[in-house]
N, C-alpha and C positions, 0 to 999 in steps of 0.2 A: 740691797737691804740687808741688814744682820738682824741676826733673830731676834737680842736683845731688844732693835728697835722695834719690829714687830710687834714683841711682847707685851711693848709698852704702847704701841697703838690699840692692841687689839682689847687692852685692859681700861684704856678710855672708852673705846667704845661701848665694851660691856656694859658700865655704866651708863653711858649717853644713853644706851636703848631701855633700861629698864628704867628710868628716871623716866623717858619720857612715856611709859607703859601706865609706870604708876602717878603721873602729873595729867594725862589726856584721856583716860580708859575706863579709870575710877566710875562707875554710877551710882552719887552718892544721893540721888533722889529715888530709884527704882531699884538700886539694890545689884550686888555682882560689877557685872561692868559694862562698858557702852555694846551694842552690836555693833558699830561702824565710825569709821572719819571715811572721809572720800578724798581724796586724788592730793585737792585742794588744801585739806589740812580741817575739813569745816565738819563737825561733829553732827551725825544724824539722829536726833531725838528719841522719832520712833522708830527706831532700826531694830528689826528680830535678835534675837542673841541665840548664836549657832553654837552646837553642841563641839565643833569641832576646834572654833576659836578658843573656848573655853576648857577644854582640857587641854591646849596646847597653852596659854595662860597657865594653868597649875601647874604642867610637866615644866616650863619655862622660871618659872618665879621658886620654886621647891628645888629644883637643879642647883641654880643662882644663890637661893642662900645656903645649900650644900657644900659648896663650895665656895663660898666670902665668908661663910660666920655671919653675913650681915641679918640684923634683929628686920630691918623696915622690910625685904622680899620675903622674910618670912613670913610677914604678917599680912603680905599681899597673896602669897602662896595659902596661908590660912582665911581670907577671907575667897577665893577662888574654889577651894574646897567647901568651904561652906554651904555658897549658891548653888556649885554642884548637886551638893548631897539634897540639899531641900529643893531643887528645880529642875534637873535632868534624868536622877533617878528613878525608875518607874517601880514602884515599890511592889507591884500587882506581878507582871509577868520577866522581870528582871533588866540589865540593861539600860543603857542611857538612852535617851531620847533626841533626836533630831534636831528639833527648831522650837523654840519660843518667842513668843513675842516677848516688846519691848516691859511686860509688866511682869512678866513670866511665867506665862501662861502656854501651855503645849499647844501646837499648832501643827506641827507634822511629830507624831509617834513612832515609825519607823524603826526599824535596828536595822540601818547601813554596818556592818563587817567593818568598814574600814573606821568609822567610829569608836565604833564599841573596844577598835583595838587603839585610838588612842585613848581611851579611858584609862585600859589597861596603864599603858605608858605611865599615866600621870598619877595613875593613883599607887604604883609601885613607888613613884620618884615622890609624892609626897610622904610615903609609910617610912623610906629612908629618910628622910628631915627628918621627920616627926617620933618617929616608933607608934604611927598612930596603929592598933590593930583593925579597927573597920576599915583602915582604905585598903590595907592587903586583902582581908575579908571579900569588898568588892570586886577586886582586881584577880581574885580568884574564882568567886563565883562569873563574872564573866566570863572567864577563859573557860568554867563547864556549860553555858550554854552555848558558844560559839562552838565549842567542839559537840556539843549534842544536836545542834541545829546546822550549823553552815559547812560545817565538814563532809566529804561527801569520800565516804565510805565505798562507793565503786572503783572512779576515777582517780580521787586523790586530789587534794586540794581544796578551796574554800569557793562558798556560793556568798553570793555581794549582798542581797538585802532581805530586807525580810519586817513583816507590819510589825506592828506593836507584843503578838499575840507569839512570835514568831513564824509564822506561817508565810510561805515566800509569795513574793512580790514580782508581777510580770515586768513593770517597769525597772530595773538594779542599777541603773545610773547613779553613780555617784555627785555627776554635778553634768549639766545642760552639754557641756565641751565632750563627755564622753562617750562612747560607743554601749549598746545599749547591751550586755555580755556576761554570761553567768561568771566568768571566774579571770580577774585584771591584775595584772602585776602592782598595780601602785596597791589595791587593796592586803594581798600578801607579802608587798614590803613592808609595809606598815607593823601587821602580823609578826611579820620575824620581829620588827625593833620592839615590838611590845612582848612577846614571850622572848626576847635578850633579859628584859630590863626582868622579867620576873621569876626568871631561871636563877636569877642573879640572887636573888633574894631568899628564895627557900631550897633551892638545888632538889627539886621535886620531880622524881625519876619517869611522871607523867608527862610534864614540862618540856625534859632535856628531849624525851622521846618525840614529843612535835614538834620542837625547835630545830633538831636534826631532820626530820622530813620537809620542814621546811628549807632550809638552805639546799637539802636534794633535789628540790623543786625548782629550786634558781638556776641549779648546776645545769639538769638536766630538759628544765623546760622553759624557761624566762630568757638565759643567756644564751645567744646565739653563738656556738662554738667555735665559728669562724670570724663572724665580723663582733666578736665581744661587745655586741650591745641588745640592748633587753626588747623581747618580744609582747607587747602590751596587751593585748586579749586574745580571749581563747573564750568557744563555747565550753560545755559541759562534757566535754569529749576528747577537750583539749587539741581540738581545730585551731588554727591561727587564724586571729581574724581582723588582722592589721599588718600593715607592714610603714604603722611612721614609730621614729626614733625618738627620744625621747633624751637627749644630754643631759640632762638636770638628771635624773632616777640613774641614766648610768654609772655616775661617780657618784651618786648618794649611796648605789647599792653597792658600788666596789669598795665602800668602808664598811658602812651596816653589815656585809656578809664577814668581813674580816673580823670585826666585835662579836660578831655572835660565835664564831667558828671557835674564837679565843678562850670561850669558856667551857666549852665540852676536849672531852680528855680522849680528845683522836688526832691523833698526830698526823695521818695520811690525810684525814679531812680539810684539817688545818692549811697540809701544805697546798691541798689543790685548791682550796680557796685563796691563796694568795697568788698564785699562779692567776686564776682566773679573775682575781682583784689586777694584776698589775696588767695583763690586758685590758681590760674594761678603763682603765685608767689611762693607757698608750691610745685605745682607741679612741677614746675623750679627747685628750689631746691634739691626736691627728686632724680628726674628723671632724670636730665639734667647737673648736677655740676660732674665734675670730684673731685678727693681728692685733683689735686692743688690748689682748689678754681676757676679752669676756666671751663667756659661752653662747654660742645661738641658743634659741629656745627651744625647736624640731625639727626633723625632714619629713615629708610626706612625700612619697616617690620620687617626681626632681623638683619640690618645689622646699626650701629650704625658709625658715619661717628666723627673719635675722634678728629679732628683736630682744633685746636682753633685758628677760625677769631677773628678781630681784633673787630667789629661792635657789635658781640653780648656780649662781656667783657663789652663794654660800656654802653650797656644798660641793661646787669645785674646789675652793680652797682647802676644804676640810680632804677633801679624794684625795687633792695633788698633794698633800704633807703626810698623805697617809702613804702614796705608794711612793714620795720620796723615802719614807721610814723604811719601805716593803725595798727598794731596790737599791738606794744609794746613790740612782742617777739624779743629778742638780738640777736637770730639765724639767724634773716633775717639781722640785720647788719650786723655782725659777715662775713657774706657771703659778704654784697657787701666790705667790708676791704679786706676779702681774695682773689676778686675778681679784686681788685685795685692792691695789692699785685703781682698777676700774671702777670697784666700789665706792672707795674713796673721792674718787675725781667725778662722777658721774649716778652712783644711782640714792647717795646718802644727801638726803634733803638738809641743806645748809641753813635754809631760813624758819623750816617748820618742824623738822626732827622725825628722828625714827629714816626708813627707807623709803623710794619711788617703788612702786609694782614693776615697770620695767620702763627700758629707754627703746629709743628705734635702735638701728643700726650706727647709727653714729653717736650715741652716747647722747640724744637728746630728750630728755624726761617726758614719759607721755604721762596726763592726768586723770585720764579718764577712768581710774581704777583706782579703789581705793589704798587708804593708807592705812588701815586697819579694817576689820572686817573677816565678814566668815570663813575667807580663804587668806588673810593677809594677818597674822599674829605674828609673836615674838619670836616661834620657836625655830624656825629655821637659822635666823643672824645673829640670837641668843646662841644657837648650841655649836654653830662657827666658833661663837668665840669662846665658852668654854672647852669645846672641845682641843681648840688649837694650845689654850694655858693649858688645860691638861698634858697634851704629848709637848709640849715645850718645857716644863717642870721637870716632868720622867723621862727626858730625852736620855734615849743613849744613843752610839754612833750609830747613823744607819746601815742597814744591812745592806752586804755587798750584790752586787751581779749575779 
């Protein structure tokens, strides 16, 4: 493939996906937008509306028309913000809120960490569209309760949840699939991409100071030094308390730690995070790539889990054009094409739009999860694709060996 044509696929797509965001999502009876479509493509009525689908909607549709100029995502980015501010906001002890029902009404109060850090995310990425000043506002005030509450001042590193009031929570699951563990890597990558996006914005010498401990934290306790891939929980002590792998977060974090590294003014940090990007990146590669060009989903001692979600396709593509940038070697294109590839031929729904949640192993569509929903929004195969027109615009040659 040549990049041109690329360019020009990945720029239909773009569109495909937000058209069909703002044609099936819309709820223009109850207000914001639907909680779910399932598998099938069939719209669920009373389906909750998750805090998480929804600032991933605003970070998604605010990004989009950042970069199109386009007037209609912005006005879908501006009706996302809206719901937010009148429905998740808890205006009493601060912080977004968990889950509402279908009418929007609070139903679980909670402040999950890893939430409240995509707030952050979106409502940085809306204050850039907009110059709105309350969403930086919010997206500030967040980041001082999360550092006053979930920061943990011994150890080092962030606690996962916590009630309404702040006060923690014996249950800190993030969602039924994960291990029950004060402090997770998905919840601190999240972390780093949301104090990225806001370091970006005011270069606030508080900011840059916990964004650098954050990627320390990757350097030194997430990434395994040897097999360059990420260690997923840890008690309060920072015990390991897993040993399955996780491909999709490997190559998501071997770009996210590159973008963040790229804005603080350390040159030595810099380099060892690209170093430790274009590992994570080989090791993706080796370990982790099926011969269709698509990622497995995890290993868990020897049991290897072959099914290909939709999330981590996304962010291989985006990894492997990152460390072909980072290295020069065509191998790492080569992969995110074939990786593009797989989407294309297998996990992008032909007859009902948008993406599948995953395929088996042979690239056959499972339905049983939905196609939007409180784990399933735009933002992962929206920010594929502008992130790939981004470094395809500002391409220079890549850097050598």
């Amino acid at each position: 493939m040549k990049i041109r044509q690329f360019q020009r696929e990945i720029e239909a797509e773009l569109a495909e996906l937000l058209t069909w965001w703002q044609d099936h999502m819309i709820d223009a009876k109850k207000g914001g937008f639907r909680g779910r479509i399932d598998g099938w493509g069939r719209a669920i009525p009373d389906a909750d509306k998750a805090v998480i689908l929804n600032t991933r909607i605003l970070w998604t549709f605010s990004a989009a028309a950042s970069d199109t100029g386009e007037e209609r995502y912005r006005k879908t980015a501006e009706r996302s913000w809206a719901y937010l501010v009148d429905h998740f906001i808890d205006d009493v002890h601060g912080g977004v809120f968990w889950l509402l029902d279908a009418n929007g009404r609070v139903i679980q109060s909670k402040k999950q960490v890893y939430a409240q850090a995509f707030a952050i995310y979106a409502f940085v990425e809306y204050h850039l569209l907009t110059g709105n000043p309350q969403a930086l506002l919010f997206a500030q005030d967040i980041f001082s309760l999360i550092e006053r509450y979930s920061f943990d001042p011994v150890h080092g590193g962030y606690l996962e949840a916590f009630d309404r009031a702040w006060q923690p929570l014996d249950d800190q699951r993030l969602s039924d699939k994960d291990a029950n563990e004060a402090k997770t890597m998905n919840t601190h990558l999240h972390l780093l991409e949301a104090y990225t996006n806001l370091y970006r914005v005011g270069q606030q010498p508080e900011v840059k100071e916990k964004l650098m401990a954050l990627i320390h934290l990757f350097l030194e306790k997430f990434i395994d030094p040897t097999s360059g891939h990420l260690h997923l929980f840890f008690d309060e002590q920072w015990q390991l308390k897993s040993d399955i792998i996780s491909y999709g977060h490997d190559i998501e974090c071997s770009w996210l730690l590159v973008e963040a590294a790229a804005l603080l003014s350390d040159r030595d940090l810099r380099d060892r995070v690209h170093q430790v990007a274009r590992q994570m990146a080989a090791s993706t590669l080796e370990m982790g790539l099926d011969k269709d060009g698509a990622l497995h989903n995890e290993r868990m001692e020897n049991h290897l889990d072959t099914d290909k979600h939709w999330w981590p396709q996304a962010e291989a593509v985006i990894g492997f054009w990152n460390a072909w940038e980072l290295t020069g070697q065509a191998l790492f294109q080569r992969a995110a094409y074939e990786c593009w590839a797989f989407i294309k031929g297998h996990l992008k729904d032909e007859e009902c739009g948008e993406w599948h949640w995953r395929t088996d192993r042979d690239g056959k569509p499972i339905l049983a999860e939905d196609k939007a929903g409180p784990w399933k929004a735009p933002y992962h195969n929206v920010r594929m694709c502008l992130q790939i027109l981004d470094r395809i615009r500002n391409s220079k040659d890549p850097a050598p060996i």
